[in-house]
C-alpha positions in Angstrom: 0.0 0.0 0.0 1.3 3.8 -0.5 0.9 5.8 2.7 1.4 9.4 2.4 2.5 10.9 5.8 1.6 14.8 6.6 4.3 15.7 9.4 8.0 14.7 9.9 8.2 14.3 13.8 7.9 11.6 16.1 4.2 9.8 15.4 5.6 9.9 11.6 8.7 8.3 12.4 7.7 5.6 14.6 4.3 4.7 12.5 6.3 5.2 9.2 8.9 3.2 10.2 7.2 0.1 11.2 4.6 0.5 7.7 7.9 0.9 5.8 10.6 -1.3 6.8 8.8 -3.5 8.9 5.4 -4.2 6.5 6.5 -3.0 3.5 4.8 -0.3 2.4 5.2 2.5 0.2 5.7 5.9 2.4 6.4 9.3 1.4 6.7 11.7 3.9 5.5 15.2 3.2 6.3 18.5 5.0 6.7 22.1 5.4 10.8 22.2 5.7 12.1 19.6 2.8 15.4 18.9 4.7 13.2 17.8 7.6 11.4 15.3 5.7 14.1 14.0 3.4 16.2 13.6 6.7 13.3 11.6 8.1 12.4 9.7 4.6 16.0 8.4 5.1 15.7 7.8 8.5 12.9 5.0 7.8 14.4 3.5 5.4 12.9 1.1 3.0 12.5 3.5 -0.3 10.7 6.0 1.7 10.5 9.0 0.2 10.0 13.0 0.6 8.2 15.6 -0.2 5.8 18.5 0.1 2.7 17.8 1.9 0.9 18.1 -1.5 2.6 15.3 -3.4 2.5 13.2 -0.1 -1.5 13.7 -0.3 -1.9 12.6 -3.6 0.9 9.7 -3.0 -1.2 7.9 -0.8 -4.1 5.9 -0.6 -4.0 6.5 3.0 -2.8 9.5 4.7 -1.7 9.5 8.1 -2.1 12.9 9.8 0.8 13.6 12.0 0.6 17.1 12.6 -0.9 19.2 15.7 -5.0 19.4 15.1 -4.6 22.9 13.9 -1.9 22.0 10.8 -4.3 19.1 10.6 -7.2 20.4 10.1 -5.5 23.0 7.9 -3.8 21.1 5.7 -7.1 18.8 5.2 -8.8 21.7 4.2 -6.0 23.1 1.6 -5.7 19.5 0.4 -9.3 18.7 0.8 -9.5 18.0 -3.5 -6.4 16.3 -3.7 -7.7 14.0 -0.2 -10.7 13.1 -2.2 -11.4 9.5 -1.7 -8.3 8.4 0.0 -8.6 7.0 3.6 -7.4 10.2 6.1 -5.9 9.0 9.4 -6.3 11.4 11.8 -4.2 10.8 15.4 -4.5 13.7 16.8 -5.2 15.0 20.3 -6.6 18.8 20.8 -5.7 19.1 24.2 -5.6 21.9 26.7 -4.2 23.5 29.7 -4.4 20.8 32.6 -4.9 17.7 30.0 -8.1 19.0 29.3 -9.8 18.9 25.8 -9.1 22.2 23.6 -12.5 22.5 22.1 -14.3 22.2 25.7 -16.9 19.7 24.4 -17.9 21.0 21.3 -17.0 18.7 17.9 -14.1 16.1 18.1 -11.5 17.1 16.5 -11.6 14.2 13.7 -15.1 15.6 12.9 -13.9 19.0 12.6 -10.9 17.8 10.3 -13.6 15.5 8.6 -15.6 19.2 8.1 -12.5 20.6 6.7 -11.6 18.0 4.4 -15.3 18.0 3.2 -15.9 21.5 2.5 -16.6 22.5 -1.2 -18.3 18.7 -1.6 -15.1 16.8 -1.3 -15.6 13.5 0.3 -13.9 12.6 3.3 -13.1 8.8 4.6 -11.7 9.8 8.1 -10.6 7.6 10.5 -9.8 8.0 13.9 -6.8 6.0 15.2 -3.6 5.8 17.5 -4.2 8.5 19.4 -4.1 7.1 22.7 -0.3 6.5 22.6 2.6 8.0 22.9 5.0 7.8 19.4 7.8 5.5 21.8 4.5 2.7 21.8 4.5 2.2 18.0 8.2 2.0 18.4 7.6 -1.3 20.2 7.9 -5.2 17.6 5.5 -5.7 18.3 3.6 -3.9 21.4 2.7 -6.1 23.3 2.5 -6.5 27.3 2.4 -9.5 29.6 1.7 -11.6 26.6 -1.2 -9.4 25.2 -1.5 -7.3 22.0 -2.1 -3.8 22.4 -5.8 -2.9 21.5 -6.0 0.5 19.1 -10.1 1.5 19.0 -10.9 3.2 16.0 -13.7 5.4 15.2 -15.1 6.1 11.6 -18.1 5.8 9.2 -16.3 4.2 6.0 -16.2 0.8 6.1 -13.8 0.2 3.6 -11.7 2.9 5.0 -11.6 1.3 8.5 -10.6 -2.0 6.8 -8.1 -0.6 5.8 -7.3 0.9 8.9 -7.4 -2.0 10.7 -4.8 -3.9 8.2 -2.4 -1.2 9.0 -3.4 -1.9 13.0 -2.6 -5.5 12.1 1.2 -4.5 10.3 2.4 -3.2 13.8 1.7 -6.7 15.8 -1.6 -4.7 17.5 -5.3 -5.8 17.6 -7.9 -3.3 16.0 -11.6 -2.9 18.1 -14.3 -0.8 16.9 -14.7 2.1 18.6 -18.0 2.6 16.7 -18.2 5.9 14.0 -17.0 9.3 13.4 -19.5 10.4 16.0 -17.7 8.6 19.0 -14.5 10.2 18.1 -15.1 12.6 20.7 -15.0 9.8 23.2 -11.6 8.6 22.0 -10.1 12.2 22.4 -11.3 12.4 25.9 -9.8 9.2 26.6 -6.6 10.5 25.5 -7.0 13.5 27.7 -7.5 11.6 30.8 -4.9 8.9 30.6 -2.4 11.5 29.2 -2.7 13.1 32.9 -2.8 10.6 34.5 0.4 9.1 33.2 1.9 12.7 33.0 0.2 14.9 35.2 -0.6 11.9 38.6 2.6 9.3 37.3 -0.2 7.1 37.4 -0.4 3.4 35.7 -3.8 3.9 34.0 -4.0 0.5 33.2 -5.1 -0.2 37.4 -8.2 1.9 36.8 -10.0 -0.7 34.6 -11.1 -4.6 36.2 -10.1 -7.0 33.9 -13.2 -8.5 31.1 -14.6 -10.8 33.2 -15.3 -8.7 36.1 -16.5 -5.4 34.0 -20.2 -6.5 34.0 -20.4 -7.2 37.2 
């Protein structure tokens, strides 16, 4: 598959990496400073490329966002034509001050990149995805602990799209669960918010605040 990456910092090095050398898939990074993501093309290896975020759009039939939400939603605007039909990753996390959520509970922010990407008719397959860890995770061969994949929830309304979402889930050694559609997103987002400060903010192991399946129903 060709995966066109928007950003040339850590979630597209660790995410590109793994796609590229370690499932073999095309990736072309694109970015605002070309040394920055020719240095980062070479850095993955595996006949990555480089170039501008335009030629990484129309590259790939997926494109991973890895930029801040507001590049994101930006640049899925600007490239909202050239995105049309191609499955758009979005990984984001709006957060504010004190691990709170930027847009204090209005639209997530994969809906409002979804909204960007869809203005002027364009058609947007978004996906939200791998937003609830940090780049070092994806790093991991595969990430796994105590003998269990990681999970990755994803939300979107595309079928096809998440199919393909969930092959790329698959590529890194992790298990994809549905974390229902676009409209959920939100859910995901806050998620991030609240194990971010807990990790961060309490030096918390979040995984203690969940039972285990069998006891969750009670």
């Amino acid at each position: 598959m060709r995966i066109g990456i928007l950003g040339a910092g850590g979630m597209a090095d660790a995410l590109g990496t793994r796609w590229a050398a370690g499932a073999g898939h095309e990736v072309m990074v694109g970015g605002r400073d070309a040394d920055k993501a020719a240095a980062l093309a070479e850095r993955i290896g595996g006949g990555a490329r480089a170039g501008s975020f335009e030629e990484a759009a129309e590259f790939g039939d997926a494109v991973l966002l890895a930029l801040p939400y507001t590049a994101a939603r930006e640049q899925a605007g600007v490239l909202r034509e050239t995105l049309r039909g191609r499955v758009l990753i979005d990984c984001t996390n709006d957060l504010g001050p004190g691990f709170t959520l930027a847009g204090g509970g209005g639209p997530s922010a994969a809906e409002g990149i979804a909204a960007a990407a869809s203005a002027g008719g364009a058609e947007a397959r978004v996906v939200k995805a791998f937003n609830l860890c940090h780049e070092g995770v994806w790093r991991l061969t595969p990430p796994e602990f105590g003998g269990r994949a990681l999970a990755v929830p994803l939300c979107g309304d595309d079928e096809s799209a998440l199919a393909v979402v969930r092959g790329l889930v698959k590529d890194l050694g992790c298990e994809p669960v549905s974390g229902g559609g676009l409209g959920r997103a939100g859910l995901l987002e806050a998620t991030a918010a609240l194990l971010i400060g807990l990790w961060v903010g309490e030096g918390v192991d979040a995984q203690a605040i969940a039972p285990p399946l069998e006891f969750a129903a009670g």
